[in-house]
C-alpha positions as CSV (number, residue, x, y, z in Angstrom):
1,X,10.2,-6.6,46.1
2,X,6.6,-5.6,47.1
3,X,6.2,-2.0,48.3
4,X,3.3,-1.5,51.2
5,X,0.1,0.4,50.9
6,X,-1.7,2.6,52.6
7,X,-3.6,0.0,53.6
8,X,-0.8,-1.7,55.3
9,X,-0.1,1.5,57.5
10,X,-3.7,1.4,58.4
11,X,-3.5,-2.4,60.0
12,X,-0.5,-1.9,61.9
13,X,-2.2,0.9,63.5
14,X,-5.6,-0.7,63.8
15,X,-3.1,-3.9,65.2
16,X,-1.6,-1.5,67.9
17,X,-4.6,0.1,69.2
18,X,-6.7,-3.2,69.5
19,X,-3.4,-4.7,71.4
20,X,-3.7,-1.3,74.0
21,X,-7.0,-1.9,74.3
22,X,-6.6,-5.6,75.2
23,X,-3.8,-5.2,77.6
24,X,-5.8,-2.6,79.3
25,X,-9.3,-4.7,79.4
26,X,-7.3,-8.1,79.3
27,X,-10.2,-9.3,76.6
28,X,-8.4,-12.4,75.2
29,X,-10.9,-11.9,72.2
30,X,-9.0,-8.2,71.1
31,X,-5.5,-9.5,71.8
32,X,-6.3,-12.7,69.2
33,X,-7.8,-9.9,66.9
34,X,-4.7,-8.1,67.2
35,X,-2.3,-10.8,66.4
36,X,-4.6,-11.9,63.3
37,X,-4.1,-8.3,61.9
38,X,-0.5,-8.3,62.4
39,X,-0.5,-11.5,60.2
40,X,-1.9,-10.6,57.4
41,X,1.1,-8.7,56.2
42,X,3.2,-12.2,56.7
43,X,0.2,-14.1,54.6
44,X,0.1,-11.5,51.6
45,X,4.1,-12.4,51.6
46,X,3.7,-15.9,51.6
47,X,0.8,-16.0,49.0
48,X,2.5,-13.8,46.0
49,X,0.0,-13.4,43.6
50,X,1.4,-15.4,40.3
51,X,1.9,-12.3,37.8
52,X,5.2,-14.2,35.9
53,X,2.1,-15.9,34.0
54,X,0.2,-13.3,32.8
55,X,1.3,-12.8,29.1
56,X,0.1,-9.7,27.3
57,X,0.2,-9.6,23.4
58,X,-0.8,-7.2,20.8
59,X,-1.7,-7.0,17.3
60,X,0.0,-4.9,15.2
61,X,-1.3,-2.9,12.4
62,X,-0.9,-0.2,9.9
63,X,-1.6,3.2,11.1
64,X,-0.6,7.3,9.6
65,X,1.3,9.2,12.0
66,X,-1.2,11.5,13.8
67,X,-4.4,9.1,13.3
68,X,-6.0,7.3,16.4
69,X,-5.2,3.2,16.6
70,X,-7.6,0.5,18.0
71,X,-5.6,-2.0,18.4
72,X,-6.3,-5.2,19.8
73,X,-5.2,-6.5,23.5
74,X,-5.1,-10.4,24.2
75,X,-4.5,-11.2,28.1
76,X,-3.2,-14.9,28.4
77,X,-3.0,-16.5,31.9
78,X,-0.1,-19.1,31.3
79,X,0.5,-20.3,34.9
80,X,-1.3,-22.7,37.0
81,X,-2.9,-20.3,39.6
82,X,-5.5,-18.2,39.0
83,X,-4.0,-14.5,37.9
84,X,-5.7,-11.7,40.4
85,X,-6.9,-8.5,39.0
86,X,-4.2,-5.9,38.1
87,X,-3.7,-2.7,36.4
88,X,-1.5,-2.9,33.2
89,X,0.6,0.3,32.3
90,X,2.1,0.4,28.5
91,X,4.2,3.4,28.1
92,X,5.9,3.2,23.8
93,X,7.7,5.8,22.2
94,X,5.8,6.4,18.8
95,X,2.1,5.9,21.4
96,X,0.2,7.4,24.1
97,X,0.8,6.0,27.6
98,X,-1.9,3.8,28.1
99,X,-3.2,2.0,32.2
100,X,-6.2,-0.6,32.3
101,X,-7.7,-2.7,34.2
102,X,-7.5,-6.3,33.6
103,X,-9.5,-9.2,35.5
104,X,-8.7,-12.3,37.4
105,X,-8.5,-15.4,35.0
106,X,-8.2,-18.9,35.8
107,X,-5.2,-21.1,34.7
108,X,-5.1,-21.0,30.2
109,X,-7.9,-18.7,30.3
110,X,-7.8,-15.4,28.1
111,X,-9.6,-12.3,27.7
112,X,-9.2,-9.7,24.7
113,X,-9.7,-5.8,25.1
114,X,-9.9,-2.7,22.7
115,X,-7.7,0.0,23.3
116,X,-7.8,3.4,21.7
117,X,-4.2,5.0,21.3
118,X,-3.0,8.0,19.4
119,X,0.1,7.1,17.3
120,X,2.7,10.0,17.2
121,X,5.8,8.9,16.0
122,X,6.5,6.9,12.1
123,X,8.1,4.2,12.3
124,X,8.2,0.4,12.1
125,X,7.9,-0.6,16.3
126,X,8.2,-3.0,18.6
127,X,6.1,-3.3,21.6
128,X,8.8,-3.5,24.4
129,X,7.7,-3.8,28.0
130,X,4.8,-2.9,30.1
131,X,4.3,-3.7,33.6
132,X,1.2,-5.4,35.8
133,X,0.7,-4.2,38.9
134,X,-1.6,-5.8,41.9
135,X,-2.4,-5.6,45.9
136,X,-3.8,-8.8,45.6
137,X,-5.1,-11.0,48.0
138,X,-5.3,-8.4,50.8
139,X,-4.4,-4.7,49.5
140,X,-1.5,-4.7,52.0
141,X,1.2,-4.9,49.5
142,X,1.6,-3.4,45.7
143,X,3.2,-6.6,43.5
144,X,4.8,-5.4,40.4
145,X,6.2,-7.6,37.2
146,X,7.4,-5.9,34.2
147,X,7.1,-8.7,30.8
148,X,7.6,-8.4,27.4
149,X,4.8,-7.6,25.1
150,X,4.4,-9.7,22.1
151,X,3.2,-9.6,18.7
152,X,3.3,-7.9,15.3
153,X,4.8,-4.7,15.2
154,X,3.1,-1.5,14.7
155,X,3.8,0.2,11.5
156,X,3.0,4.0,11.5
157,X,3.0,5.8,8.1
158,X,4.2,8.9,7.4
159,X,1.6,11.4,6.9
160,X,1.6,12.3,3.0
161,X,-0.1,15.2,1.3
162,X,-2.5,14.8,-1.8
163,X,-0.4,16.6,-3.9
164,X,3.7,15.4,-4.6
165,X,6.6,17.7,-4.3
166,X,7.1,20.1,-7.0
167,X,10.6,19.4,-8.7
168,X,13.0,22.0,-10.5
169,X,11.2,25.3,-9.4
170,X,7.7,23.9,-10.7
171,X,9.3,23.2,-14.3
172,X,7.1,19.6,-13.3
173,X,6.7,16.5,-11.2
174,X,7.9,13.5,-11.5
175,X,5.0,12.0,-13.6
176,X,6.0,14.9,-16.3
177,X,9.6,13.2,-16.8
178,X,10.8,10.6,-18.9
179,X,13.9,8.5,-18.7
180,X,15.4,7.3,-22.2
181,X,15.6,3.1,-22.2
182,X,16.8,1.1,-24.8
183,X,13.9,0.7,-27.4
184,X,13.4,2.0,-31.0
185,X,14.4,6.0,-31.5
186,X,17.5,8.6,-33.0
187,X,19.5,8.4,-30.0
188,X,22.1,6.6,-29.3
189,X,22.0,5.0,-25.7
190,X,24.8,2.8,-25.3
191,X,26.8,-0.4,-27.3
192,X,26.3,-4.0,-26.1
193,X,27.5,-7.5,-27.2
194,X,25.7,-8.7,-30.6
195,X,22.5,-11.0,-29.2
196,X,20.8,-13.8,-31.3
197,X,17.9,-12.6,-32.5
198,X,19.3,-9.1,-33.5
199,X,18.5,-7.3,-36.3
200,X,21.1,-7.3,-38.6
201,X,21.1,-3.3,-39.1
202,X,21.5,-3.0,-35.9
203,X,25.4,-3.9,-35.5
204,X,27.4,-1.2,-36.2
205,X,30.6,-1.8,-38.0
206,X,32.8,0.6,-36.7
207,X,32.3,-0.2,-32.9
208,X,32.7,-4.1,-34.0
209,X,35.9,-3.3,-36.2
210,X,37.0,-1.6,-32.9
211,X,36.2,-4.6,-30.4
212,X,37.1,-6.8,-32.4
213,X,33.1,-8.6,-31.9
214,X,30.0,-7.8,-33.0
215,X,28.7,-4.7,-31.5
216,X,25.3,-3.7,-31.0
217,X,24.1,0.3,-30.9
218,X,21.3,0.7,-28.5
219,X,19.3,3.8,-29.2
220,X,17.1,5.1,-27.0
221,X,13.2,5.9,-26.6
222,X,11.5,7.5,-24.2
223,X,9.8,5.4,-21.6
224,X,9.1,8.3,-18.9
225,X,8.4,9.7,-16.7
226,X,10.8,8.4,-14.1
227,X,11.6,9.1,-10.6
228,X,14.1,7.8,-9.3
229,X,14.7,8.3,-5.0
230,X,17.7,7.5,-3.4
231,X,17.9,6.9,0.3
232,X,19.3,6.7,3.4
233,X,18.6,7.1,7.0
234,X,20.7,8.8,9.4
235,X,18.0,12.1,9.8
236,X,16.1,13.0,12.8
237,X,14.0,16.1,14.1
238,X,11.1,17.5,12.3
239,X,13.4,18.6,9.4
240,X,14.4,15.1,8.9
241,X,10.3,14.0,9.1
242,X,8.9,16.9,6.4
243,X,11.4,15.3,4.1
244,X,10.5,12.0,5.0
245,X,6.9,13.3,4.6
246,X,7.4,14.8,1.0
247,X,9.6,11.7,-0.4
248,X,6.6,10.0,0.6
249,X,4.4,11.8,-0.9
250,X,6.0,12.5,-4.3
251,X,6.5,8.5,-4.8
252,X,3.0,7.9,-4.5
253,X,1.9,10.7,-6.5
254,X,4.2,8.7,-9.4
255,X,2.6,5.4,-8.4
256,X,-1.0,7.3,-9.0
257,X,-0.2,8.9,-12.2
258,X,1.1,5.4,-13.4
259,X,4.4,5.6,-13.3
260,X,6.1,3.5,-10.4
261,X,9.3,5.1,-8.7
262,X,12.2,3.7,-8.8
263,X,13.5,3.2,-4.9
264,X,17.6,2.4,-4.0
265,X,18.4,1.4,-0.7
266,X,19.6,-0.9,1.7
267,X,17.5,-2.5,1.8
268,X,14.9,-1.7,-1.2
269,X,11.4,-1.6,-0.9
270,X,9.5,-5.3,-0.8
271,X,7.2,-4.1,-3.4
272,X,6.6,-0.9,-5.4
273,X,2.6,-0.2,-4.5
274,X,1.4,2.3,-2.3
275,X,1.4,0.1,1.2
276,X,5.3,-1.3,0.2
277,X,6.3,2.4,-0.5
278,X,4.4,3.6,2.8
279,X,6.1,1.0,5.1
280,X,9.7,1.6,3.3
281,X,9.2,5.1,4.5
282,X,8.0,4.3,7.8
283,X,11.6,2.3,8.4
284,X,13.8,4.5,6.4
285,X,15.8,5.2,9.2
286,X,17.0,1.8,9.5
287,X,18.4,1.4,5.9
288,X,22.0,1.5,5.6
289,X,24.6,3.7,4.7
290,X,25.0,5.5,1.1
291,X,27.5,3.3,-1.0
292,X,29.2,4.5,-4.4
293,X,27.6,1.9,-6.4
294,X,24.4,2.8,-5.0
295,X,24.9,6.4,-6.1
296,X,25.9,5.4,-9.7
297,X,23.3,3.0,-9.9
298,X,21.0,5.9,-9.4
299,X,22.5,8.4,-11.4
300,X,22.6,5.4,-14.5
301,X,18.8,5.3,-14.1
302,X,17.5,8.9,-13.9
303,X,19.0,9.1,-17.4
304,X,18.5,12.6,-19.5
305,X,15.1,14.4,-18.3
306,X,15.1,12.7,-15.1
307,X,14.6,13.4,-12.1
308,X,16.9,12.3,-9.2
309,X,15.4,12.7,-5.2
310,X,18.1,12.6,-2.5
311,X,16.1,11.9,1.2
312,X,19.6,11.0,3.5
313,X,21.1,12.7,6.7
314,X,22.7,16.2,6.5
315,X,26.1,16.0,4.4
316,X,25.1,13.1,2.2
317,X,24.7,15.5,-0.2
318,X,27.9,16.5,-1.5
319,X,29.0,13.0,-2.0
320,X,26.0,12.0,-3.9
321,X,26.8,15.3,-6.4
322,X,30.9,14.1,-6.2
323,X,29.8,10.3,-7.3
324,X,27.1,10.9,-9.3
325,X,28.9,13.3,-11.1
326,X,26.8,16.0,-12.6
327,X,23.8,14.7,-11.8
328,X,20.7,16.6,-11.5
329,X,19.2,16.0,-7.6
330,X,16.7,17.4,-5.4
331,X,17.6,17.4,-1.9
332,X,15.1,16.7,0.2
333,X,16.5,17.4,3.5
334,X,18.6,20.5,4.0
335,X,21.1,20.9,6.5
């Protein structure tokens, strides 16, 4: 429903002092003055100005928590009348409110605008809703219509430092690590099935006199450093975003020094590079719960020497350290 202006006030009373004044002069002129104010309120009703087809959408881009945004506006008139002027009013939970003007266009015709925003909040966002708002034709009534904005969404980093998190009191990061992998060494690793194309001083004849196959040993090298993060969301607070902020920072650290983290969640990252690890961050709250086999899966691939980050909700902890069993981890948020 349209809500009246001051504007409207100001006709009525206009409309009641020129009817005084004609039924005290009996001018026929005032009196048809009078009535033709008192219908304009009646004419801005009938000729609702046609907001349902003014589609608004947005581009969505990358952006650091903190930083200033341009992003892109495109105005669409959709309908068949000619859109009136109006003020559009974006209010979004990870961006400055936001109110501008936007002009009349004619049926299919569009217009694009710049708008500078300050993005506060990480995260991977939808636009939502905004609302136009017009007096059109006559500035007698205020005509609201809240639409959905459109478009990509807007994916806000977290901020990251130029330096990773320290693991194990200093002892070294996560680019001083290694993880031992099957490969040429002393060390036994693990026994696996006998594989054409295996060195024949490779099987060991105990294990295979014991399963009752050919066994080979797999010994290990050294293929480090390794990190190896583990997540979860769940968090929330500025607790919750520091260690969001520091996971963040120590993966790409590893990426920089050349060794690429390894990430387990649900869901993983789409790529291991530093704008896949960035946008995994900026949606960590939406991966799912911790799972056993996740845990093991993580505690398999640290391996001896390695290092083992937890980022997850308060009182994840303690059944990462009962699954994983011994484990090294650094928690990265503390209750």
């Amino acid at each position: 429903m349209p809500r009246p202006t001051r504007a409207l006030a100001l006709a009525l009373l206009g409309a009641l002092v020129l009817n005084l004044v004609s039924r005290s002069s009996g001018n026929t002129w005032i009196a048809l003055t009078s009535g033709a104010v008192l219908a304009l309120p009646l004419a801005s009703l009938l000729l609702r100005p046609p907001l349902a087809g003014v589609r608004v959408e947005l581009r969505g881009q990358r952006v650091v928590a903190g930083e200033e945004v341009e992003i892109l506006v495109r105005v669409l008139n959709t309908g068949r009348r000619e859109s009136p002027p109006a003020t559009w009013r974006h209010g979004h939970p990870a961006l400055e409110a936001v109110e501008t003007s936007l002009p009349a266009l004619a049926p299919r015709q569009s217009t694009e605008l710049v708008l500078s925003r300050r993005a506060h909040q990480r995260g991977i966002h939808h636009w939502g809703t905004a609302e136009l708002t017009t007096t059109a034709p006559f500035g007698l009534l205020r005509w609201s219509h809240r639409h959905e904005v459109i478009g990509s969404p807007l994916v806000v980093h977290p901020a990251t430092g130029t330096s990773g998190r320290l693991l194990d009191g200093g002892a070294g990061t996560a680019a001083e690590r290694s993880l031992p992998v099957p490969g040429a060494g002393m060390e036994v690793l693990d026994l696996r099935p006998w594989r054409p194309g295996d060195a024949r001083r490779e099987v060991s004849a105990r294990a295979s006199a014991r399963h009752g196959r050919p066994v080979v040993l797999q010994r290990e090298r050294d293929a480090g450093p390794t990190l190896v993060i583990l997540a979860s969301g769940g968090g929330s607070g500025p607790a919750w975003e520091h260690a969001v902020s520091s996971a963040a920072s120590t993966a790409l650290m590893a990426l920089r020094d050349g060794q690429p983290p390894i990430v387990i969640a649900d869901p993983p990252p789409s790529r291991i590079d530093s704008v896949g690890l960035l946008d995994f961050f900026a949606g960590v709250d939406h991966t799912g719960p911790l799972r056993e086999v996740h845990i093991r899966s993580a505690a398999q691939r640290v391996g001896r020497g390695g290092t083992l980050l937890l980022l997850a909700a308060p009182g994840a902890a303690a059944q990462v350290r009962r699954v994983a069993d011994g484990c090294p981890i650094e928690v990265l948020h503390v209750d």
